[in-house]
TORRONU-252734 format. One record per residue (C-alpha): residue number from 1; x, y, z. Coordinates in steps of 0.2 Angstrom, whole numbers, plus 5000, padded with zeros to 4 digits. Layout:
N
- n | east | north | up
- NUM | X | Y | Z;
...
This chain:
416
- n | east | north | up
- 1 | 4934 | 5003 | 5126;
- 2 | 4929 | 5008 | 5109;
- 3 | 4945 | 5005 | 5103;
- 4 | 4952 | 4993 | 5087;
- 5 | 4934 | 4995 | 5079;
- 6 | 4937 | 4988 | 5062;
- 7 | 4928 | 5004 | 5053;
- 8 | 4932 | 5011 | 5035;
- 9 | 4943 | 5027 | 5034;
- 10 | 4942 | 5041 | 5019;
- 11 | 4957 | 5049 | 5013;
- 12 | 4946 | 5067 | 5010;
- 13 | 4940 | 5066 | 5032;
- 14 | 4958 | 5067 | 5034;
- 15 | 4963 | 5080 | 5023;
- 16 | 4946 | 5089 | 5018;
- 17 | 4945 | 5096 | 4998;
- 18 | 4957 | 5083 | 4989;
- 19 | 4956 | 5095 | 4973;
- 20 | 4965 | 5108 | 4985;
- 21 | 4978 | 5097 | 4993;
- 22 | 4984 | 5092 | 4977;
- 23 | 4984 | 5107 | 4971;
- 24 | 4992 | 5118 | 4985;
- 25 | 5001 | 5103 | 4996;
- 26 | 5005 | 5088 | 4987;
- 27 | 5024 | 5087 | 4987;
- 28 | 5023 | 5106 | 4993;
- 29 | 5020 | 5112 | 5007;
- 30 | 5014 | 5104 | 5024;
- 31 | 4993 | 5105 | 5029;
- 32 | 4989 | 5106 | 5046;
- 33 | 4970 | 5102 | 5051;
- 34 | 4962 | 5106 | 5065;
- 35 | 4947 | 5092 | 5072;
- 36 | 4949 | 5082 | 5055;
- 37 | 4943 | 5069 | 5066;
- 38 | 4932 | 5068 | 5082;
- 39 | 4945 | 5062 | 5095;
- 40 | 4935 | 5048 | 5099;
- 41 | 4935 | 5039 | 5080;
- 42 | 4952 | 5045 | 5082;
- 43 | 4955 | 5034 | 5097;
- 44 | 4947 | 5022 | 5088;
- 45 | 4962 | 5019 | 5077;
- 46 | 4972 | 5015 | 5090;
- 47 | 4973 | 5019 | 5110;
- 48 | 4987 | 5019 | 5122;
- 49 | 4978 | 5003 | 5130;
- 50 | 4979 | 4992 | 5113;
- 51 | 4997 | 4996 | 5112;
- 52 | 4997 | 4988 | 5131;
- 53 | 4987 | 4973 | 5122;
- 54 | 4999 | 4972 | 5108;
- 55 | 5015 | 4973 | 5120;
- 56 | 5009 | 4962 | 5132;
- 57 | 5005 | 4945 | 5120;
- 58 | 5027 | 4942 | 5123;
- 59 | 5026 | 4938 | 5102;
- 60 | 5029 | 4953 | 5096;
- 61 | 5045 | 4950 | 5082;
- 62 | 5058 | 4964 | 5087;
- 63 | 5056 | 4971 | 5068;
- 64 | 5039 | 4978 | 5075;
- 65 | 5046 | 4989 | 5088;
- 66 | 5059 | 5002 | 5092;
- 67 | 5063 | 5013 | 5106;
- 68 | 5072 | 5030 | 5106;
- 69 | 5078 | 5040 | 5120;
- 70 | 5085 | 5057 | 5121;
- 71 | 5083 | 5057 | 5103;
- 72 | 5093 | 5043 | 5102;
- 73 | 5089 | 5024 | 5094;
- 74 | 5091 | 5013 | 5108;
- 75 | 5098 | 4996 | 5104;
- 76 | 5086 | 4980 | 5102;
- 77 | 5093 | 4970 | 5114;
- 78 | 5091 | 4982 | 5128;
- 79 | 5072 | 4975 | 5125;
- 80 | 5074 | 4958 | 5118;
- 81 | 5076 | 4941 | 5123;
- 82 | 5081 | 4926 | 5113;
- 83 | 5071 | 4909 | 5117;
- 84 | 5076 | 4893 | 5110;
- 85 | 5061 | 4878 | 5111;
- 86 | 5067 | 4861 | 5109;
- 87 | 5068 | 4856 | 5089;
- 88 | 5067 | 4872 | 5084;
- 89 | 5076 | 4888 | 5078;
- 90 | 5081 | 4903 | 5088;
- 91 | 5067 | 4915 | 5090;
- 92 | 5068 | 4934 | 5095;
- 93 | 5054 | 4942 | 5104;
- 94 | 5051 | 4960 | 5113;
- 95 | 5050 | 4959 | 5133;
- 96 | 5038 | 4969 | 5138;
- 97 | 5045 | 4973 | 5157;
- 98 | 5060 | 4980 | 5147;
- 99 | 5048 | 4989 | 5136;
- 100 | 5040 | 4997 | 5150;
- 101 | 5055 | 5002 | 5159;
- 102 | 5063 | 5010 | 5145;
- 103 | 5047 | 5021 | 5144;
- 104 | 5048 | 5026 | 5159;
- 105 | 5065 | 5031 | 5158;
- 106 | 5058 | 5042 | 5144;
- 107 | 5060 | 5035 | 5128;
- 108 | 5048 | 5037 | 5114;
- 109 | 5040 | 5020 | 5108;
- 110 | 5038 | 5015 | 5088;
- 111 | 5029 | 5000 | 5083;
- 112 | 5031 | 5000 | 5063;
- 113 | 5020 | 4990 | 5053;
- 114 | 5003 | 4994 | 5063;
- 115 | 4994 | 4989 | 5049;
- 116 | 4998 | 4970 | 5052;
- 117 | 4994 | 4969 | 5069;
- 118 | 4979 | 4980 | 5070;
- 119 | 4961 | 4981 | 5059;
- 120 | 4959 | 4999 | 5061;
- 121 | 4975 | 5002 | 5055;
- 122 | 4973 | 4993 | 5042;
- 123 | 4958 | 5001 | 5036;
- 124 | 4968 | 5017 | 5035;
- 125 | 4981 | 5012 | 5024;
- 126 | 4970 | 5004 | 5012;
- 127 | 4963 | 5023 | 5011;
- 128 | 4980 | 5030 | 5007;
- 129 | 4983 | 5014 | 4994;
- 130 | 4967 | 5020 | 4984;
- 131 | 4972 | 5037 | 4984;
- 132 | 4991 | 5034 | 4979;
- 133 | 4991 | 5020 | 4972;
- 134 | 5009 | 5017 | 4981;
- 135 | 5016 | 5008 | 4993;
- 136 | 5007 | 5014 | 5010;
- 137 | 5011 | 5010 | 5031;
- 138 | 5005 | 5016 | 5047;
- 139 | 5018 | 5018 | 5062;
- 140 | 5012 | 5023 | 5079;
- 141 | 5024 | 5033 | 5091;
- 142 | 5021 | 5034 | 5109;
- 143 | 5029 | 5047 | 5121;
- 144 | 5030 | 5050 | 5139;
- 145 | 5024 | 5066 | 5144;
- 146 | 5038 | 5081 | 5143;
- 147 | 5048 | 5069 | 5131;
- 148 | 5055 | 5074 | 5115;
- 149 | 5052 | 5058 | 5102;
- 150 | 5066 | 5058 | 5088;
- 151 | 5081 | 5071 | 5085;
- 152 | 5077 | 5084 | 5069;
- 153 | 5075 | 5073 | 5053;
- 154 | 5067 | 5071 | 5035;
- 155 | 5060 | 5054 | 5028;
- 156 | 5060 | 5052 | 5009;
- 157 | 5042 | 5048 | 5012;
- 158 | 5025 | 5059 | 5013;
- 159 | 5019 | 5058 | 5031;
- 160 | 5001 | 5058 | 5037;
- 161 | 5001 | 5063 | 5056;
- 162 | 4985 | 5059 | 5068;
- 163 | 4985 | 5063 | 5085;
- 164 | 4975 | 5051 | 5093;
- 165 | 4979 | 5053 | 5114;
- 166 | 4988 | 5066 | 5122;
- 167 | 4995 | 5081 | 5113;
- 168 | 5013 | 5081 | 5104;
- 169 | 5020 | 5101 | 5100;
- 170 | 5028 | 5099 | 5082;
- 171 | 5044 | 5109 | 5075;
- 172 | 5043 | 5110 | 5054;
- 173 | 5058 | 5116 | 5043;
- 174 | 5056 | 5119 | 5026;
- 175 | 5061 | 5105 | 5013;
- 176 | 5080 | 5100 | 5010;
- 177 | 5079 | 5106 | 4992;
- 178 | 5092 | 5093 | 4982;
- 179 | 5095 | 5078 | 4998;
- 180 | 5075 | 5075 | 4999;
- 181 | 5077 | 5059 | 4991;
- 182 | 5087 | 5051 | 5006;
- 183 | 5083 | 5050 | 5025;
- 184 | 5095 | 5064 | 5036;
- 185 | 5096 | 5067 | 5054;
- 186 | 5102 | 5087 | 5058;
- 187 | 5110 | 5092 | 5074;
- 188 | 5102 | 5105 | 5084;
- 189 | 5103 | 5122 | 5078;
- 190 | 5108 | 5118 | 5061;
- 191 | 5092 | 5120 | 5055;
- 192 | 5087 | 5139 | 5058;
- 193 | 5071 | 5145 | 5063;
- 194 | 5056 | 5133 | 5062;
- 195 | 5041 | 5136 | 5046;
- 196 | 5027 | 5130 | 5055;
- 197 | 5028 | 5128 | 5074;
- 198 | 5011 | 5119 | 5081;
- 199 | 5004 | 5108 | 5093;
- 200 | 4993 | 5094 | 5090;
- 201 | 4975 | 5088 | 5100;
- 202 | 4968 | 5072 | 5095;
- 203 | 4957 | 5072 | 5080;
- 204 | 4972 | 5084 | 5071;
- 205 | 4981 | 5080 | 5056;
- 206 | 4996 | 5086 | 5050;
- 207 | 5004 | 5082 | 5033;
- 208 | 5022 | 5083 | 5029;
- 209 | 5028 | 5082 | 5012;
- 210 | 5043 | 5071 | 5009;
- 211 | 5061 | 5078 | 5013;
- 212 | 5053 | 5090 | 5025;
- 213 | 5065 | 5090 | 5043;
- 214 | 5052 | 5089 | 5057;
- 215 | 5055 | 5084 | 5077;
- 216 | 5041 | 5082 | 5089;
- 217 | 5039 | 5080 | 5109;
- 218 | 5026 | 5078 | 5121;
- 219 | 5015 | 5088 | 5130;
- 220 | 5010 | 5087 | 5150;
- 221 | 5002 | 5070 | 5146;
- 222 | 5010 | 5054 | 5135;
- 223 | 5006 | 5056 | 5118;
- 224 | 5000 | 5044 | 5103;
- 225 | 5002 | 5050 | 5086;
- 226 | 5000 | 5038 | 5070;
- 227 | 5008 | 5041 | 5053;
- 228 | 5005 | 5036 | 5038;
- 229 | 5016 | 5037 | 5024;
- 230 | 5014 | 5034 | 5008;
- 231 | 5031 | 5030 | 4997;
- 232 | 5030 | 5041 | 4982;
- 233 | 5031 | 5035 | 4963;
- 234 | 5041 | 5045 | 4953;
- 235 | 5041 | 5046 | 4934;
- 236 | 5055 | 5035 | 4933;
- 237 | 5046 | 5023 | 4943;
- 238 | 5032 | 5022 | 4932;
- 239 | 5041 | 5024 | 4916;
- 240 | 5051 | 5011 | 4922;
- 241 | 5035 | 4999 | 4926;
- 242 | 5027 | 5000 | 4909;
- 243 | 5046 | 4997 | 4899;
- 244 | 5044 | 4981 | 4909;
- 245 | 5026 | 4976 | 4904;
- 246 | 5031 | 4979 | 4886;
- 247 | 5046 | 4969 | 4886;
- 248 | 5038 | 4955 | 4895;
- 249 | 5035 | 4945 | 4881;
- 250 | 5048 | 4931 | 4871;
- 251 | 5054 | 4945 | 4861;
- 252 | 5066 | 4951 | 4876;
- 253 | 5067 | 4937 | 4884;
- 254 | 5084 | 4929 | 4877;
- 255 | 5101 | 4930 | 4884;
- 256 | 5114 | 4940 | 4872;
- 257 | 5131 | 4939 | 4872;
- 258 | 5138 | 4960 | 4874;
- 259 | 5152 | 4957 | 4861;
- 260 | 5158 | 4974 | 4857;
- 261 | 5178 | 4977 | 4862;
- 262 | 5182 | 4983 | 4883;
- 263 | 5185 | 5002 | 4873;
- 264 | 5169 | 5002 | 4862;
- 265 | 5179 | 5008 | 4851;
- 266 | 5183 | 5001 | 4830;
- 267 | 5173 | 4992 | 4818;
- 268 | 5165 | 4979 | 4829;
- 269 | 5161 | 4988 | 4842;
- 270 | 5150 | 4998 | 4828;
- 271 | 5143 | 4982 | 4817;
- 272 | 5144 | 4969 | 4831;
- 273 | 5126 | 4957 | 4832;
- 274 | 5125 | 4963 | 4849;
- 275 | 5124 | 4980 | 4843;
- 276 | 5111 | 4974 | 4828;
- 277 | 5101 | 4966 | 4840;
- 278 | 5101 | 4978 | 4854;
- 279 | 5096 | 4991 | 4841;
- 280 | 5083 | 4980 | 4835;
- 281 | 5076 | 4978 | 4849;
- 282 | 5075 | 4998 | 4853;
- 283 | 5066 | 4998 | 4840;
- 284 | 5053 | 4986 | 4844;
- 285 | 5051 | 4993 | 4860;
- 286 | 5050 | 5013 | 4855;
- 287 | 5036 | 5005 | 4841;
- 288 | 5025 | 5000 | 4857;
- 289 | 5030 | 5016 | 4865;
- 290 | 5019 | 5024 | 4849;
- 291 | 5006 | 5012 | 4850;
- 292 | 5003 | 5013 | 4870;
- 293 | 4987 | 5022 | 4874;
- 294 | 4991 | 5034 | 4888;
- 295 | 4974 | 5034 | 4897;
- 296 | 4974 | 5015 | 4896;
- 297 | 4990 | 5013 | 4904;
- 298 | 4988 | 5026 | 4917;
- 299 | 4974 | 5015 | 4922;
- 300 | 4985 | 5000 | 4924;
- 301 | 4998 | 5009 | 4934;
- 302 | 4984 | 5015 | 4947;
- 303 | 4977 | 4996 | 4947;
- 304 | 4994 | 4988 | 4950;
- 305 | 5001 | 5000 | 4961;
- 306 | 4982 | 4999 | 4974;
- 307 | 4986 | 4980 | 4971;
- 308 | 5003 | 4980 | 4982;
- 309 | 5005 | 4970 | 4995;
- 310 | 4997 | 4975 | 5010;
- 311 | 4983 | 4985 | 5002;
- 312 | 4971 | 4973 | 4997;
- 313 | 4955 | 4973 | 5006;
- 314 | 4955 | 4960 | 5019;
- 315 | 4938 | 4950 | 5023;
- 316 | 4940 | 4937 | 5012;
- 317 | 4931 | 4924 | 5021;
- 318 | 4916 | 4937 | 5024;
- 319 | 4916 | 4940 | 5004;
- 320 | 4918 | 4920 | 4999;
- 321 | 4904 | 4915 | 5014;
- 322 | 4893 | 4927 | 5003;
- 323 | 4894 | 4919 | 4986;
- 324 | 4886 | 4904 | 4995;
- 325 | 4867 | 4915 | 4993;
- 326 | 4870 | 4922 | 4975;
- 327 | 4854 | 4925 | 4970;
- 328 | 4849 | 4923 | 4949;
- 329 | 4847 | 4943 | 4946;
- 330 | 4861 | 4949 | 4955;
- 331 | 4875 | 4958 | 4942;
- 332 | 4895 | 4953 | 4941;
- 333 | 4907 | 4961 | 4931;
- 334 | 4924 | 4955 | 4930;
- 335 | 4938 | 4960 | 4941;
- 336 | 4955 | 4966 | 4933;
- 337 | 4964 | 4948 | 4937;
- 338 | 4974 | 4941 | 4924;
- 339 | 4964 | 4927 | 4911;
- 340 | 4968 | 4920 | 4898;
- 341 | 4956 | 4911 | 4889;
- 342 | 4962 | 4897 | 4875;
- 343 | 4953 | 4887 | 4861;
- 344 | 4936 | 4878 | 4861;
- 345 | 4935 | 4859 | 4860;
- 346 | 4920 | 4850 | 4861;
- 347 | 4911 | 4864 | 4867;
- 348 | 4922 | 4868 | 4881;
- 349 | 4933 | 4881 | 4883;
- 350 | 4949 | 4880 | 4894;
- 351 | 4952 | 4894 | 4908;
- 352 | 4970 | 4897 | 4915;
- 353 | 4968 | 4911 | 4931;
- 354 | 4979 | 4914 | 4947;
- 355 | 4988 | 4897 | 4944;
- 356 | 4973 | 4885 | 4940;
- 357 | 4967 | 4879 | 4924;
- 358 | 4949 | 4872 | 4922;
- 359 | 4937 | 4871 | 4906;
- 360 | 4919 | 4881 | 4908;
- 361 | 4906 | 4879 | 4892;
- 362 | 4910 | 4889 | 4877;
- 363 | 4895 | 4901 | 4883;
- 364 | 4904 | 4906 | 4900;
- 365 | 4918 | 4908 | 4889;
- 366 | 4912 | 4920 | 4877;
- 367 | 4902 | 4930 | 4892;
- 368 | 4919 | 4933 | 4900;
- 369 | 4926 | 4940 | 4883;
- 370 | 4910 | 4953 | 4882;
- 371 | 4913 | 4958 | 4902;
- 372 | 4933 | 4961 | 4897;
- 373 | 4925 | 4978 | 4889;
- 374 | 4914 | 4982 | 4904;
- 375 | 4898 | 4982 | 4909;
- 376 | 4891 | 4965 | 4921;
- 377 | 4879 | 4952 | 4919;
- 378 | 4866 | 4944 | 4928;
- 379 | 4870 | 4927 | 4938;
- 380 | 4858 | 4918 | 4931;
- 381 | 4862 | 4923 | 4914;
- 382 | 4881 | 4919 | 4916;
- 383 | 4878 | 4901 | 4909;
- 384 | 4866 | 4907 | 4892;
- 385 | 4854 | 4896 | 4888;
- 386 | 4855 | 4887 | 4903;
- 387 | 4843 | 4885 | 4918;
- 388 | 4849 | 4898 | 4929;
- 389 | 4850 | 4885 | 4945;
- 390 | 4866 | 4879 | 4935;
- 391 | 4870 | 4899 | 4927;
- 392 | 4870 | 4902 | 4947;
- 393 | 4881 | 4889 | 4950;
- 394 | 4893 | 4892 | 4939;
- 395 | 4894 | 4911 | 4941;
- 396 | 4898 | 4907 | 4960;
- 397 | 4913 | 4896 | 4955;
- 398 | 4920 | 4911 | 4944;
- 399 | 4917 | 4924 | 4960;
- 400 | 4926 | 4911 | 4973;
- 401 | 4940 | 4910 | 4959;
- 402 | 4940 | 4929 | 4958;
- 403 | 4935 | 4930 | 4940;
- 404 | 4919 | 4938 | 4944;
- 405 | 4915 | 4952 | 4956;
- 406 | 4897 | 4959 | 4962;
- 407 | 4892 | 4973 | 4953;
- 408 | 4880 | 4988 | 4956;
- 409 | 4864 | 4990 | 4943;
- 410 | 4874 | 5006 | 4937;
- 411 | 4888 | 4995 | 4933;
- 412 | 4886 | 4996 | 4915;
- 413 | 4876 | 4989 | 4901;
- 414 | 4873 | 4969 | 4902;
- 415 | 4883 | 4956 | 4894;
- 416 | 4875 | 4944 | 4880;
């Protein structure tokens, strides 16, 4: 049927010149595009008959689904069953002949979470994780034709629409100036006149910044939208991660005793220790403030915010069945996972990452330090000196342990 292809997705196909949507959009104003994608890759991210797939396996957790009608949620058990196998916990799961008849009766079917349960979808968050560098889901909503989906609401999210099957005509009101922080519902007619009043064909995307109140219903036909939206991080997001990764050390890490009076009033509340310490502490931190490069930590908060759960690539048995045929000139560099690397003794160096500790000759060692500034070295050199049989060999090990990543000839400069 040519749909759930696992296939790779870019975040400029769906919203054409990133300079100008970051410019003009972001955060701003919606996009709407026309034929973004061919309808039939846009299929291919999911199709009405996967979602009869999906439904039909009678596992599906409740979490992953919800049903609206008349604008309405419709409450879980109306579509849920509880089983109970001998020697074991209760279990919810979705029915799928109440499923169906709920949609016939006209509500509007969610399944959040789309990314877990389909490839495709998958490959489209991992897209948005890139680009954002935040916290990313994909949510598919399917209507029965003449049906409106939800009542007139704002997420606290940006929204990537893609009309996959059917059309869906949209309503858009301009943003909710101060409330835009926190998800809302309006009653109708509360919000005026719409801004952008559209209809969508498979293949368009629409953008909503977050806070903007939307509603949508379906055309002649039952419609199948995806969204994908992307959980911002604000300043004080960030701010707040990098106080965090400066104050992870042993310096901030005791327990103190808040000793000034209920009033924070007189002389002890003033000369205290807790006072002393807490100001000396201020002070340490507004010193690493100082000495923090900008560019450098920018560069961390995109890495650790792409690294979220969920974003990851997946096909990790694909990438470890290929370290099996590494060949002596093929480059590595060294991926961003955490290493430290302690003292030489007799001629080996101990290695602690992702949990395990193991010691590698003082030469594999000394490599890694020269690949923590960039740049990759061959495999057959990994191990200097060395036949490169056993370089190879042990360059493999550091890949599977993923110490060491494959790297393109215009990686950088070679190690030595």
């Amino acid at each position: 049927m040519g749909d759930g292809i696992v296939t790779d997705w870019t975040f400029e196909e769906l919203v054409g010149d990133t300079g100008e949507f970051f410019s003009r959009h972001f955060g701003e104003q919606p996009l709407l595009r026309r034929g973004a994608l061919d309808p039939a890759r846009a299929r291919d991210l999911v199709s009405v008959g996967r979602l009869d797939d999906l439904v039909t396996t009678e596992t599906v957790p409740p979490a992953y689904l919800r049903i609206a009608r008349a604008g309405q949620g419709v409450p879980g058990k109306a579509y849920t069953r509880v089983a109970a196998e001998p020697g074991t916990a209760l279990t919810e799961a979705v029915v799928p002949e109440q499923v169906y008849e709920l949609f016939r009766s006209g509500g509007t079917v969610t399944w959040n979470y789309l990314h877990h349960l389909l490839p495709s979808a998958r490959r489209l968050v991992q897209a948005f994780a890139r680009t954002f560098a935040a916290p990313a889901e994909a949510v598919a909503f399917l209507t029965p034709a003449g049906h409106d989906g939800y009542a007139p609401h704002h997420d606290p999210v940006d929204v990537f629409v893609v009309q996959t099957e059917g059309t869906k005509h949209w309503r858009v009101w301009e943003p909710a100036g101060a409330h835009r922080g926190e998800p809302a519902t309006y009653p109708d007619g509360t919000l005026g006149e719409p801004a952008l009043e559209t209809t969508l064909h498979p293949g368009d995307v629409l953008y909503l910044p977050h806070g903007t109140p939307h509603a949508a219903a379906a055309g002649d036909q039952v419609s199948l939208h995806v969204s994908v939206t992307v959980t911002p991080r604000r300043w004080r997001d960030l701010l707040r991660e990098t106080v965090e990764e400066l104050t992870a050390g042993e310096e901030f890490a005791a327990v103190p005793h808040l000793d000034t009076p209920a009033t924070g009033t007189g002389t002890a509340a003033q000369d205290g220790p807790a006072v002393a310490a807490l100001a000396a502490r201020l002070a340490l931190l507004a010193e690493r403030l100082t000495r923090l490069a900008p560019a450098a930590e920018a560069a961390r908060l995109t890495e650790t915010g792409r690294q979220r759960a969920g974003t990851p690539p997946p096909r990790e048995f694909e990438r470890l069945a290929s370290l099996c045929a590494l060949a002596p000139q093929d480059p590595l560099r060294r991926t961003r996972i955490p290493l430290a690397i302690g003292p030489s003794e007799n001629g080996r160096t101990q290695l602690t990452v992702n949990g395990h500790t193991l010691a590698v000759p003082d030469a594999v060692a000394t490599t890694l330090r020269l690949l923590e500034a960039g740049g990759s070295v061959q495999a057959g050199d990994l191990l200097h000196g060395a036949p490169a049989p056993r370089s190879v060999r042990a360059a493999e090990s550091l890949t599977r342990l993923g110490l060491l990543e494959p790297a393109t000839a215009a990686a950088g400069s070679t190690a030595r």
